[in-house]
PQR file of N, CA, C, O and H, with PARSE charges and radii, in Angstrom:
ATOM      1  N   UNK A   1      -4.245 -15.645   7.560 -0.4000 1.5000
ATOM      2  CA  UNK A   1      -5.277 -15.172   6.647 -0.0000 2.0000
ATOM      3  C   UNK A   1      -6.451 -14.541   7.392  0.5500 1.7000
ATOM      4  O   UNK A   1      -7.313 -13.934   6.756 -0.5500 1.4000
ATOM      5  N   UNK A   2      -6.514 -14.670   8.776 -0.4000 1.5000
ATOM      6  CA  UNK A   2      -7.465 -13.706   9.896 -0.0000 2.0000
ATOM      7  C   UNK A   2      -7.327 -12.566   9.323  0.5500 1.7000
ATOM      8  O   UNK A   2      -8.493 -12.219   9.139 -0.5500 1.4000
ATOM      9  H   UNK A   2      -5.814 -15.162   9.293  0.4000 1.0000
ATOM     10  N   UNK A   3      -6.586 -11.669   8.876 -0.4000 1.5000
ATOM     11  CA  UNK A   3      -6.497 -10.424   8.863 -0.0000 2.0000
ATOM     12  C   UNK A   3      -7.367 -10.048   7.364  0.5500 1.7000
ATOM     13  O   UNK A   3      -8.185  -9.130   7.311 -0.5500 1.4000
ATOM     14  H   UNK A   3      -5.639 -11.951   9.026  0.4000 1.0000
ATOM     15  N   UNK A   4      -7.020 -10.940   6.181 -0.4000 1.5000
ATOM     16  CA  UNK A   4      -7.430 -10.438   4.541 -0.0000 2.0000
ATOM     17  C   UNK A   4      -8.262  -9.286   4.711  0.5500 1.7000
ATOM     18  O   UNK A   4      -8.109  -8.134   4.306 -0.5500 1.4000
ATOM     19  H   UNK A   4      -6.356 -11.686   6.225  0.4000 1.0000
ATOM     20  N   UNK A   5      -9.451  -9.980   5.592 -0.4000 1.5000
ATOM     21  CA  UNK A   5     -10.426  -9.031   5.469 -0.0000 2.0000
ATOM     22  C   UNK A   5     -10.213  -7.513   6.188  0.5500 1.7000
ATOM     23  O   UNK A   5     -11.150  -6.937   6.741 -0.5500 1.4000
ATOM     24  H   UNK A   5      -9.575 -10.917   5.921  0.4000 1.0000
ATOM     25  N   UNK A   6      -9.018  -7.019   6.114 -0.4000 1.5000
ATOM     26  CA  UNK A   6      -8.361  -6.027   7.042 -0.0000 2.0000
ATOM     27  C   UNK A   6      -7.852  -5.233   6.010  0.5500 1.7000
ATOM     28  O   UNK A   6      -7.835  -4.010   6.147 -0.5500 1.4000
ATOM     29  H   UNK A   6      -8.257  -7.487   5.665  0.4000 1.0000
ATOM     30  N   UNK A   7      -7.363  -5.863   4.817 -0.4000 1.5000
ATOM     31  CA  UNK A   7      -6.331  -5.459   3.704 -0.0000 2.0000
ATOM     32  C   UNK A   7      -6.965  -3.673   3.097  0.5500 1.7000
ATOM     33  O   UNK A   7      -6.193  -2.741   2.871 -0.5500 1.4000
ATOM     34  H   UNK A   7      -7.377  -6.856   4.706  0.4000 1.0000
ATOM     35  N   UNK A   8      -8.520  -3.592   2.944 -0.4000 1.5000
ATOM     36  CA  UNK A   8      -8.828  -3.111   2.183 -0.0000 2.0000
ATOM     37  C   UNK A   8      -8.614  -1.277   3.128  0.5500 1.7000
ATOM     38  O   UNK A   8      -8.468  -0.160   2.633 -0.5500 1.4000
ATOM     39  H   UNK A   8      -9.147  -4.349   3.128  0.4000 1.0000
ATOM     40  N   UNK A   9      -8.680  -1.651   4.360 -0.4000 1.5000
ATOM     41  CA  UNK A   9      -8.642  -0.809   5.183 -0.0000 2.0000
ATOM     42  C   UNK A   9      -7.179  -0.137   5.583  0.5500 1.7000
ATOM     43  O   UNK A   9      -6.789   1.026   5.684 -0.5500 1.4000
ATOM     44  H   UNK A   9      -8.799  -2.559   4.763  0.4000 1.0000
ATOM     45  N   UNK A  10      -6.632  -1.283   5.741 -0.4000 1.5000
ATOM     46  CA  UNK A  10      -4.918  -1.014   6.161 -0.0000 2.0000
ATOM     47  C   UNK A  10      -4.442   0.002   4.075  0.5500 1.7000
ATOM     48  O   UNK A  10      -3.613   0.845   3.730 -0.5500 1.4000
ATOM     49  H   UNK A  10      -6.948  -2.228   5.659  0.4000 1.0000
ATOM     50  N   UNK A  11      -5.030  -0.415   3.681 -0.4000 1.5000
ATOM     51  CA  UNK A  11      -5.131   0.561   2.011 -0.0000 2.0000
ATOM     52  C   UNK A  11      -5.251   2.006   2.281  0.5500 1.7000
ATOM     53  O   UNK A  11      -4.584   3.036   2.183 -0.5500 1.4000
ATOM     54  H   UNK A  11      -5.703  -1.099   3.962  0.4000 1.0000
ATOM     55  N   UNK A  12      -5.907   1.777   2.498 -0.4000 1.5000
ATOM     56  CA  UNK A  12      -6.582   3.501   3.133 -0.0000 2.0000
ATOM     57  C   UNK A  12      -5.564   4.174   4.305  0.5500 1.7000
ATOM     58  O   UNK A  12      -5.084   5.307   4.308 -0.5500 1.4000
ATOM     59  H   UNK A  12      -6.449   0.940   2.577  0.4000 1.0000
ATOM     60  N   UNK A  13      -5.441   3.373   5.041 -0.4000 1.5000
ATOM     61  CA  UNK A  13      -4.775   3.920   6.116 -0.0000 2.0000
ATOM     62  C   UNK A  13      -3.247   4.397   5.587  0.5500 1.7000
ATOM     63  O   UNK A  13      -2.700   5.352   6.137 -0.5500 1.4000
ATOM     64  H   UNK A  13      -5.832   2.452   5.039  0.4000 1.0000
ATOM     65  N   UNK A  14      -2.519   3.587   4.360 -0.4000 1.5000
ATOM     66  CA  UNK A  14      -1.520   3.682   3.864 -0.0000 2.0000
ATOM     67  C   UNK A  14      -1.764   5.227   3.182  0.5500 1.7000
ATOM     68  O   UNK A  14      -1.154   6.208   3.608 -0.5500 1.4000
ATOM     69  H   UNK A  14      -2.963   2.811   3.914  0.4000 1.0000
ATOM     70  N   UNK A  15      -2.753   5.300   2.054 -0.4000 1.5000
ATOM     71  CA  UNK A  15      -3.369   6.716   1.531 -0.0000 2.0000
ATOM     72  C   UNK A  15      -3.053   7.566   2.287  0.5500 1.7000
ATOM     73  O   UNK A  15      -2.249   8.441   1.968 -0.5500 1.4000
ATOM     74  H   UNK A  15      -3.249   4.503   1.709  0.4000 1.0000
ATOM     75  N   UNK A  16      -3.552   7.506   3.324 -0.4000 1.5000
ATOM     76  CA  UNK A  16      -3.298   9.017   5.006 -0.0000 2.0000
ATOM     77  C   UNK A  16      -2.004   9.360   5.115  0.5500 1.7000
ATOM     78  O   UNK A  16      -1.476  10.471   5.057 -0.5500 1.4000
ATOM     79  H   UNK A  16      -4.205   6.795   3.584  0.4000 1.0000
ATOM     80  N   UNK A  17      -1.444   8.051   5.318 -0.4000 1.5000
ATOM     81  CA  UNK A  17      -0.206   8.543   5.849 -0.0000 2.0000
ATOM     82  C   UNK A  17       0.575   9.150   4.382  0.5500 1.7000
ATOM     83  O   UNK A  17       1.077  10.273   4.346 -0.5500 1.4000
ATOM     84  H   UNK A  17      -1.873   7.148   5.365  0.4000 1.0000
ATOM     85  N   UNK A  18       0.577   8.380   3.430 -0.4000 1.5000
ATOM     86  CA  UNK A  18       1.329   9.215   2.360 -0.0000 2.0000
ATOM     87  C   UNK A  18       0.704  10.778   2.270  0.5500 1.7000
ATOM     88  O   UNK A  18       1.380  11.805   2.346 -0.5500 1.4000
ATOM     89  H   UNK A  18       0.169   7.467   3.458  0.4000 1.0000
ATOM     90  N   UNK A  19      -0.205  10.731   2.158 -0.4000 1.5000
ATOM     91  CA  UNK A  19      -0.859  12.018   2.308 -0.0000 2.0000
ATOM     92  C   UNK A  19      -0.260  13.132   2.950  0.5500 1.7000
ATOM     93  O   UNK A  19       0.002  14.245   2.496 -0.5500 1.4000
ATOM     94  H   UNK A  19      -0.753   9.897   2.097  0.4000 1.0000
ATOM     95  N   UNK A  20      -0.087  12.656   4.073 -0.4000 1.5000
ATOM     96  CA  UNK A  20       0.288  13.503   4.873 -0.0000 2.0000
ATOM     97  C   UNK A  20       2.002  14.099   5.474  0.5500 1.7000
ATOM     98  O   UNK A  20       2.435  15.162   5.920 -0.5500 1.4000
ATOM     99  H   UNK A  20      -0.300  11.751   4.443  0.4000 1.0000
ATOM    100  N   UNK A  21       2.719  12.402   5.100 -0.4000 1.5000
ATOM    101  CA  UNK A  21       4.314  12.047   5.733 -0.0000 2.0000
ATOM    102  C   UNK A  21       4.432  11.127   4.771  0.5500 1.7000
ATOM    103  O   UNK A  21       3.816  10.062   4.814 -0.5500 1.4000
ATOM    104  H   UNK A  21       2.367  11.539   4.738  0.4000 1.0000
ATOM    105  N   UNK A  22       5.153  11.425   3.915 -0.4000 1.5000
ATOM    106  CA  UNK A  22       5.802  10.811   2.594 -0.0000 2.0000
ATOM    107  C   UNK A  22       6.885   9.820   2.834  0.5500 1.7000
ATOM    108  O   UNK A  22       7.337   8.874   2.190 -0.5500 1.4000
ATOM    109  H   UNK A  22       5.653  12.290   3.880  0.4000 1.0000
ATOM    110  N   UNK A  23       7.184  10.451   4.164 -0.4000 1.5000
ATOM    111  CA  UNK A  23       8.672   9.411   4.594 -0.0000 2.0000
ATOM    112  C   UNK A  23       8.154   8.395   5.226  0.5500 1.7000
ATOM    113  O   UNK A  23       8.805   7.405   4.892 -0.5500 1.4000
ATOM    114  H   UNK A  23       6.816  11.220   4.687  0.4000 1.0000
ATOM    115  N   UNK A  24       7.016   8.000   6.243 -0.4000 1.5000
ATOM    116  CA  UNK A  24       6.441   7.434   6.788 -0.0000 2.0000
ATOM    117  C   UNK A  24       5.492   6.722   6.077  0.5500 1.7000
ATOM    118  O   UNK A  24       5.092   5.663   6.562 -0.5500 1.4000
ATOM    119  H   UNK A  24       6.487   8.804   6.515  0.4000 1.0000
ATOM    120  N   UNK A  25       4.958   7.197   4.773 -0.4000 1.5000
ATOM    121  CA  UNK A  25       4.412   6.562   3.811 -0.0000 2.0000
ATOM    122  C   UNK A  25       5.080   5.405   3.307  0.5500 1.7000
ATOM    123  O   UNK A  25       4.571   4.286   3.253 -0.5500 1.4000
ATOM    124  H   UNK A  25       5.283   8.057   4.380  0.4000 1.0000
ATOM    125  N   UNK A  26       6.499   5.773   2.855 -0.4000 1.5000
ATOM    126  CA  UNK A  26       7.620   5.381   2.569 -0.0000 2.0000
ATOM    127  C   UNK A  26       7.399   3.640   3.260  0.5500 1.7000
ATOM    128  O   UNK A  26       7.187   2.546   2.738 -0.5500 1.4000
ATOM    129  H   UNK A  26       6.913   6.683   2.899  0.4000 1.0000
ATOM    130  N   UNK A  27       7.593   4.151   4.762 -0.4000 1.5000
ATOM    131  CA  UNK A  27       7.912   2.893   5.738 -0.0000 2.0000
ATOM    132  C   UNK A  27       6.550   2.067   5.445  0.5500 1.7000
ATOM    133  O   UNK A  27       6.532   0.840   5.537 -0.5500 1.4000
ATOM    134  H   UNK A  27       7.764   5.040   5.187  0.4000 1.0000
ATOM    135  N   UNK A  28       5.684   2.645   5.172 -0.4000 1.5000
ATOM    136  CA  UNK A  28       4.406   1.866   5.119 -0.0000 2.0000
ATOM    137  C   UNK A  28       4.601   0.535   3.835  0.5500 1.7000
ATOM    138  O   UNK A  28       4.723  -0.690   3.834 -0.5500 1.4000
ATOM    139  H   UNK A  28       5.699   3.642   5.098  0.4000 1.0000
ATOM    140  N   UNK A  29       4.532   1.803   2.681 -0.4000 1.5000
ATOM    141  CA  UNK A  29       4.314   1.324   1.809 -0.0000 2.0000
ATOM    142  C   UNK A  29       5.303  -0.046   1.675  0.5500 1.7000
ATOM    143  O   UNK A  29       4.868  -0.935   0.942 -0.5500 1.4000
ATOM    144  H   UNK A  29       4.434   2.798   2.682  0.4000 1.0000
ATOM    145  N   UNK A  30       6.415  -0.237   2.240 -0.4000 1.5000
ATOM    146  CA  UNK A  30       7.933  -1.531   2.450 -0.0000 2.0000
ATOM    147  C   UNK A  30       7.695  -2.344   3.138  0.5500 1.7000
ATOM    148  O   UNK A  30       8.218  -3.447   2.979 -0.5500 1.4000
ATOM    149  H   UNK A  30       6.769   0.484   2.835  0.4000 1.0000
ATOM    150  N   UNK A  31       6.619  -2.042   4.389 -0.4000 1.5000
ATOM    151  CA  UNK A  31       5.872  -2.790   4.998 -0.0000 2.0000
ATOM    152  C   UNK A  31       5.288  -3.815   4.033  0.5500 1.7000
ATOM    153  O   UNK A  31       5.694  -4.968   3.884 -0.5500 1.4000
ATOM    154  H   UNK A  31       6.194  -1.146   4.518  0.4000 1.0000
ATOM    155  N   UNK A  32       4.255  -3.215   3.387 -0.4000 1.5000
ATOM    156  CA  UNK A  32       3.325  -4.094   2.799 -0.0000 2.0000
ATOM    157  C   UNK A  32       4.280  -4.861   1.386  0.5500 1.7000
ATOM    158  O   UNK A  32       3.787  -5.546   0.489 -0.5500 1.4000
ATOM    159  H   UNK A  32       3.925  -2.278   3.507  0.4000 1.0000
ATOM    160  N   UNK A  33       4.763  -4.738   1.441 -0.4000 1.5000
ATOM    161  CA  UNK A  33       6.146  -5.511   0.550 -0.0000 2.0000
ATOM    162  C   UNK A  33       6.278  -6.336   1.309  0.5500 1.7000
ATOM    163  O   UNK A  33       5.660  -7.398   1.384 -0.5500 1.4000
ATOM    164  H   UNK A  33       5.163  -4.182   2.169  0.4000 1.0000
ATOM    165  N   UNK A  34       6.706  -6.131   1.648 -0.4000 1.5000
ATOM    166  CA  UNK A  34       7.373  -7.618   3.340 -0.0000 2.0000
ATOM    167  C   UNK A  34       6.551  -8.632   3.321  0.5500 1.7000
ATOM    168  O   UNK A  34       6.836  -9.825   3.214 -0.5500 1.4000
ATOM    169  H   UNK A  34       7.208  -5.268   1.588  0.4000 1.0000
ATOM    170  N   UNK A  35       5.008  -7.890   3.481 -0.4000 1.5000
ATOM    171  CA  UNK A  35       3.958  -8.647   3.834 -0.0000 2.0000
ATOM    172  C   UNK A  35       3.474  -9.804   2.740  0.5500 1.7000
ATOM    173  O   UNK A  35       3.206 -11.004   2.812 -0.5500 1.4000
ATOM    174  H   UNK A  35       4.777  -6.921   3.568  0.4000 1.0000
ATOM    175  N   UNK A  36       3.504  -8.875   1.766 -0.4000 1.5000
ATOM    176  CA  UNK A  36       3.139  -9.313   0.530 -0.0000 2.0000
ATOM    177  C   UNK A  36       4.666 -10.213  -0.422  0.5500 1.7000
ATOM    178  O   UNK A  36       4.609 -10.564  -1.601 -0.5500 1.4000
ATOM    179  H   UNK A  36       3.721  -7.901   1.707  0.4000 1.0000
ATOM    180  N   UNK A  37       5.356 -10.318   0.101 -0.4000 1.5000
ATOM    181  CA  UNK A  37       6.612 -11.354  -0.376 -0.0000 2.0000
ATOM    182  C   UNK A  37       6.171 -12.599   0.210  0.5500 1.7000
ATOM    183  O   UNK A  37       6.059 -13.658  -0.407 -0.5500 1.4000
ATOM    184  H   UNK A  37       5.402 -10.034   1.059  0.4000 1.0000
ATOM    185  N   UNK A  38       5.854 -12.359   1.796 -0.4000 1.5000
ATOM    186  CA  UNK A  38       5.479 -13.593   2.656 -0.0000 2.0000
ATOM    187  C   UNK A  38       4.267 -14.242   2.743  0.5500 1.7000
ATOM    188  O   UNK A  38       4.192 -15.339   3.296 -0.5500 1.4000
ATOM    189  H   UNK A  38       5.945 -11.498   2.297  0.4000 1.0000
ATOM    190  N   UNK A  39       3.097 -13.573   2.155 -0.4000 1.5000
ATOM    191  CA  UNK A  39       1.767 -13.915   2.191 -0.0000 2.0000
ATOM    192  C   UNK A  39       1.186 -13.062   1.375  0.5500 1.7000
ATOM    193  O   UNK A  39       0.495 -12.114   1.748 -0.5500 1.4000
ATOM    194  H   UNK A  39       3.157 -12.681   1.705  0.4000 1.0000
ATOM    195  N   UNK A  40       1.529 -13.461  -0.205 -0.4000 1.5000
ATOM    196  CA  UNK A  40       0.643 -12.669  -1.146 -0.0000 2.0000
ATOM    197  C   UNK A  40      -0.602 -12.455  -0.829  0.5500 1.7000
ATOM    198  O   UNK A  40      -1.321 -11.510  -0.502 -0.5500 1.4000
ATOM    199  H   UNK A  40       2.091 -14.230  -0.509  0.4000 1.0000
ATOM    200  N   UNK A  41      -0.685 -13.795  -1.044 -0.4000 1.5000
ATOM    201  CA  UNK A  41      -2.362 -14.367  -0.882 -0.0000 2.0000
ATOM    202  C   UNK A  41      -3.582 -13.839  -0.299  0.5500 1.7000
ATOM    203  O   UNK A  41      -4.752 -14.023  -0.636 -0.5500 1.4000
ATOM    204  H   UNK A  41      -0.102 -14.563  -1.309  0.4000 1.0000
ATOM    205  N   UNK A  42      -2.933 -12.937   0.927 -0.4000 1.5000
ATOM    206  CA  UNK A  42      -3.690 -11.595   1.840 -0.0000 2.0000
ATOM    207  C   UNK A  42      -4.277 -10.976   0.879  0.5500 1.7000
ATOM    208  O   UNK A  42      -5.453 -10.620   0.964 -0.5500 1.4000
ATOM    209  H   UNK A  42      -1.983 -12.787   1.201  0.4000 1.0000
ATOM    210  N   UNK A  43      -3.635 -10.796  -0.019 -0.4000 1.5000
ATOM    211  CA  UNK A  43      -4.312  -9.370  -1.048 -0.0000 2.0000
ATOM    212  C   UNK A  43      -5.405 -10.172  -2.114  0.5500 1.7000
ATOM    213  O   UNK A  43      -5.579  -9.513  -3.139 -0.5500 1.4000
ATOM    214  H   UNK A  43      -2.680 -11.086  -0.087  0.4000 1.0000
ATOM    215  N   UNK A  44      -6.124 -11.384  -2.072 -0.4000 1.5000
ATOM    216  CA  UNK A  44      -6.586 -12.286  -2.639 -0.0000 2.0000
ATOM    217  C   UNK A  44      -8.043 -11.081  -2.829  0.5500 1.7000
ATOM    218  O   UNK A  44      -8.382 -10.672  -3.939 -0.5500 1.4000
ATOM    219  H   UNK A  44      -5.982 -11.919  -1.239  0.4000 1.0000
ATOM    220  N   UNK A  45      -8.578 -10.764  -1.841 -0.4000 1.5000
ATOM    221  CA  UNK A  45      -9.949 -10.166  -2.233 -0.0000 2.0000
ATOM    222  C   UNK A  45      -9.723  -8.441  -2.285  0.5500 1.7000
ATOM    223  O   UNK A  45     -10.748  -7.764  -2.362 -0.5500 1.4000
ATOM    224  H   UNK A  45      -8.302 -11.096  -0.939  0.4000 1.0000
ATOM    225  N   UNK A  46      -8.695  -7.898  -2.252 -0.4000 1.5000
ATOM    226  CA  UNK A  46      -8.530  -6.357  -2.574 -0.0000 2.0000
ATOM    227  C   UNK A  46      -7.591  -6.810  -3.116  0.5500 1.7000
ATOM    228  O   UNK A  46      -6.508  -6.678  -2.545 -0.5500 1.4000
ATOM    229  H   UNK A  46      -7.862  -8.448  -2.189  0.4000 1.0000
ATOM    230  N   UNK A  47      -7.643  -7.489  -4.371 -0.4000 1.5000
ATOM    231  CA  UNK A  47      -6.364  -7.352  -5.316 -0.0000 2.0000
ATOM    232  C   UNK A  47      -6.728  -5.980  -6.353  0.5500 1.7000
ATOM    233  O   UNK A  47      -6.027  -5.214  -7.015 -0.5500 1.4000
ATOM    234  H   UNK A  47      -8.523  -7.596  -4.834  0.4000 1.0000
ATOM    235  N   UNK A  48      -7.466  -6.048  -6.232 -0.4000 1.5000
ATOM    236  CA  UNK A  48      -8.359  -4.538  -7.299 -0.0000 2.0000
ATOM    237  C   UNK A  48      -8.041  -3.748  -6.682  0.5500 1.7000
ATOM    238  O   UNK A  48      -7.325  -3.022  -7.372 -0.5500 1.4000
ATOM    239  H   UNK A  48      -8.035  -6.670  -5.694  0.4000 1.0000
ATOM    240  N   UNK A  49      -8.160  -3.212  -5.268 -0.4000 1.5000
ATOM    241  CA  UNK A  49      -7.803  -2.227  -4.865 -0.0000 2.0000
ATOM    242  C   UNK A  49      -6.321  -1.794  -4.437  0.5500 1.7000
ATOM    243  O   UNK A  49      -5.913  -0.651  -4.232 -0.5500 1.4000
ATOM    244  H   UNK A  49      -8.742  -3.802  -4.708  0.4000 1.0000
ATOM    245  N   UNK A  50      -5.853  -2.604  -4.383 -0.4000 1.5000
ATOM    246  CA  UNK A  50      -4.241  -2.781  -4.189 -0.0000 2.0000
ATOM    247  C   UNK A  50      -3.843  -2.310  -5.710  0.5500 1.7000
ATOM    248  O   UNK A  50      -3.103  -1.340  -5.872 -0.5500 1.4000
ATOM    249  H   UNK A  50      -6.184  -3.533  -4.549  0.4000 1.0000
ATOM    250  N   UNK A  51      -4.260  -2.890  -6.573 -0.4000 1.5000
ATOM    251  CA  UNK A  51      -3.641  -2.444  -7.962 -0.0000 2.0000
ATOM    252  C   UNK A  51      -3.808  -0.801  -8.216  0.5500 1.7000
ATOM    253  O   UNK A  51      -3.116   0.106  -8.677 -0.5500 1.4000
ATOM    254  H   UNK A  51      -4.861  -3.678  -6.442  0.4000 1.0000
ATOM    255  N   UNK A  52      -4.862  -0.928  -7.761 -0.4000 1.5000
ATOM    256  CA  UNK A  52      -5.517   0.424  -8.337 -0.0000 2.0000
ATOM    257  C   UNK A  52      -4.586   2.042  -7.065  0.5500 1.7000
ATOM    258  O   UNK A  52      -4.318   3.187  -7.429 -0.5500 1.4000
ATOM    259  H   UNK A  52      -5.425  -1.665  -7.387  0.4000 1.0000
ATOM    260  N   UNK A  53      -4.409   1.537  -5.950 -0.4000 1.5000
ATOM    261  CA  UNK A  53      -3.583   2.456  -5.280 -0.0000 2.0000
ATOM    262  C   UNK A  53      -1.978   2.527  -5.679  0.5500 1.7000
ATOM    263  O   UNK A  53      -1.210   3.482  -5.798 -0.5500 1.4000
ATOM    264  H   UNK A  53      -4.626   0.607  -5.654  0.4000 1.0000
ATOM    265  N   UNK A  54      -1.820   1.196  -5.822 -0.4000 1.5000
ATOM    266  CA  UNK A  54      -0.021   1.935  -5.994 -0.0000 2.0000
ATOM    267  C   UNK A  54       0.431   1.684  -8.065  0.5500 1.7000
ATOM    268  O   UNK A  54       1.565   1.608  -8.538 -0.5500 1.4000
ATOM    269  H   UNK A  54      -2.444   0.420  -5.724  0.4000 1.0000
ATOM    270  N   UNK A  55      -0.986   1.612  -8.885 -0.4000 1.5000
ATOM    271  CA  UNK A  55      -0.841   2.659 -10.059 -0.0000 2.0000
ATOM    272  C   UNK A  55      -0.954   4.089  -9.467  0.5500 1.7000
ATOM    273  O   UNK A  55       0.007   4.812  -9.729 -0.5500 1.4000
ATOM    274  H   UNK A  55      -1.908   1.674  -8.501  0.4000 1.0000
ATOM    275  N   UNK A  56      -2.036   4.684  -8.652 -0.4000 1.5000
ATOM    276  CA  UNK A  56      -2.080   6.034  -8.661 -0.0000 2.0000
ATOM    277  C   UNK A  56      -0.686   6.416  -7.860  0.5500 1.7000
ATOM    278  O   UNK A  56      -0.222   7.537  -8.067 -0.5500 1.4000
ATOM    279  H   UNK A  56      -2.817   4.096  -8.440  0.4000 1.0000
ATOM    280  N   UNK A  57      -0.006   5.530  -6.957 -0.4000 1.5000
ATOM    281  CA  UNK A  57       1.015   6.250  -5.821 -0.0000 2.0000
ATOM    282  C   UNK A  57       2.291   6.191  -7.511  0.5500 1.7000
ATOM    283  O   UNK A  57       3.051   7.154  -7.616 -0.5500 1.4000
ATOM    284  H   UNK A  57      -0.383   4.619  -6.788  0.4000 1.0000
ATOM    285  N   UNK A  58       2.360   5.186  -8.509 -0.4000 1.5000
ATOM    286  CA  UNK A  58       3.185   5.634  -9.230 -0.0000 2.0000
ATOM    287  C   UNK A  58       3.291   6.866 -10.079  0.5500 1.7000
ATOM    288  O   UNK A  58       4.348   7.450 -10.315 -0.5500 1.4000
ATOM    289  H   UNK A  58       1.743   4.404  -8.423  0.4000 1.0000
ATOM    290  N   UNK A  59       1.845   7.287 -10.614 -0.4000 1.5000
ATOM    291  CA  UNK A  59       1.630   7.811 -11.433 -0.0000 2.0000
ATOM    292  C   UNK A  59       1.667   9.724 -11.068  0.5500 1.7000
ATOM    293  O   UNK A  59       1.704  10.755 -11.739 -0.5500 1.4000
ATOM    294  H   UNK A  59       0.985   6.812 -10.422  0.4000 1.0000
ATOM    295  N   UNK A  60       1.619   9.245  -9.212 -0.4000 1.5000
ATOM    296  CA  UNK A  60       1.256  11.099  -8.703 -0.0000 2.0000
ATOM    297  C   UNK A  60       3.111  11.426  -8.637  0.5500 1.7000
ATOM    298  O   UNK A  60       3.905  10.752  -7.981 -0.5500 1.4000
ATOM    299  H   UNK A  60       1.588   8.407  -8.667  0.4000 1.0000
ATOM    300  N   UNK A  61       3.421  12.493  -9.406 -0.4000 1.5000
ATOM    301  CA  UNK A  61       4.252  12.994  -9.738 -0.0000 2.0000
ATOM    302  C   UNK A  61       4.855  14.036  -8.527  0.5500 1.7000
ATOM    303  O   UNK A  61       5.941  14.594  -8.687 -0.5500 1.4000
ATOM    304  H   UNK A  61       2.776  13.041  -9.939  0.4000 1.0000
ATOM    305  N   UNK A  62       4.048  14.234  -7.320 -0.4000 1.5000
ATOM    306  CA  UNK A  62       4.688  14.613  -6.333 -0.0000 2.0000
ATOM    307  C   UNK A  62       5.648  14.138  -5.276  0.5500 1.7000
ATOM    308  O   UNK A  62       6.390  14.765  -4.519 -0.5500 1.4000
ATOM    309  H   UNK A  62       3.166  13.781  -7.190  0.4000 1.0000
ATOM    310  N   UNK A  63       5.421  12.828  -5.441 -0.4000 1.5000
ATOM    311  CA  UNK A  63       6.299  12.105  -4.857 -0.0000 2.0000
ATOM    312  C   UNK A  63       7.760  11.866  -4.819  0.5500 1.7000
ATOM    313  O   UNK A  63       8.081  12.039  -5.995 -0.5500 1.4000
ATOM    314  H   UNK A  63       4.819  12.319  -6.056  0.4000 1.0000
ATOM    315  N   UNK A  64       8.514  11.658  -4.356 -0.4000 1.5000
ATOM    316  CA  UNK A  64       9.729  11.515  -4.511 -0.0000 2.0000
ATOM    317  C   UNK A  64      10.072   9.707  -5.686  0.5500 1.7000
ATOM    318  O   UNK A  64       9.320   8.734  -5.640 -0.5500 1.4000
ATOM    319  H   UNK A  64       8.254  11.517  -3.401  0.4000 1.0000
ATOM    320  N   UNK A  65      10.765   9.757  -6.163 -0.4000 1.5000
ATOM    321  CA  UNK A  65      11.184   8.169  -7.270 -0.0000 2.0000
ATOM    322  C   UNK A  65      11.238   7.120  -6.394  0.5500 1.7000
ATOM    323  O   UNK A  65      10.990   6.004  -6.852 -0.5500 1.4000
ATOM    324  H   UNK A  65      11.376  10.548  -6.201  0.4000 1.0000
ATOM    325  N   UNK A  66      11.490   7.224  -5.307 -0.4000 1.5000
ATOM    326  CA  UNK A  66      11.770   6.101  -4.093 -0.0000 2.0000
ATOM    327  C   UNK A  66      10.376   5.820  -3.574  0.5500 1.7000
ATOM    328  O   UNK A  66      10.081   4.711  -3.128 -0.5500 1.4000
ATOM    329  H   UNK A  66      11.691   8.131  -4.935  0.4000 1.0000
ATOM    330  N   UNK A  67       9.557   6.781  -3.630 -0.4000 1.5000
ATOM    331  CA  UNK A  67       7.844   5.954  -3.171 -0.0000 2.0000
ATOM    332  C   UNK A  67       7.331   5.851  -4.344  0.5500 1.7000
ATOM    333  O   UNK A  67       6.321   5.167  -4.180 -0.5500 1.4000
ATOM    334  H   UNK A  67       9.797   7.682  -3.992  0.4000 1.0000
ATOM    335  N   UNK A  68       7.419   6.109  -5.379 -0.4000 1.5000
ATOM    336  CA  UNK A  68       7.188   5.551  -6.663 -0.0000 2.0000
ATOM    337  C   UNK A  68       7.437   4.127  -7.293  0.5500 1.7000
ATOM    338  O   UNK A  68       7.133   3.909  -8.466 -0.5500 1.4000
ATOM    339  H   UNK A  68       8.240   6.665  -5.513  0.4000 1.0000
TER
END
């Protein structure tokens, strides 16, 4: 739980990379799956912001269905 306070940032950093490498976004975004199967609880104080990024990563229609 050292890290929580990391969550809101490693958010952002996820944003970039989709931004930029969709496939690498990809790896990111499965990452934080992993993470978040094994230690929800991380996302305890950016649960707002966590919600609020992967509604918009569903909702942006450029994406491929698989980062959706």
């Amino acid at each position: 739980m050292k890290y929580a306070s990391a969550m809101d940032n490693i958010l952002d950093v996820v944003i970039s990379v989709l931004q930029h490498d969709e496939e690498q976004g990809q790896a990111s975004l499965e990452s934080i799956i992993e993470l978040t199967q094994i230690h929800g609880e991380i996302w305890e104080k950016s649960c707002a912001k966590l919600i609020f990024v992967m509604s918009e990563i569903m909702k942006a229609g450029n994406f491929e269905a698989g980062t959706r």
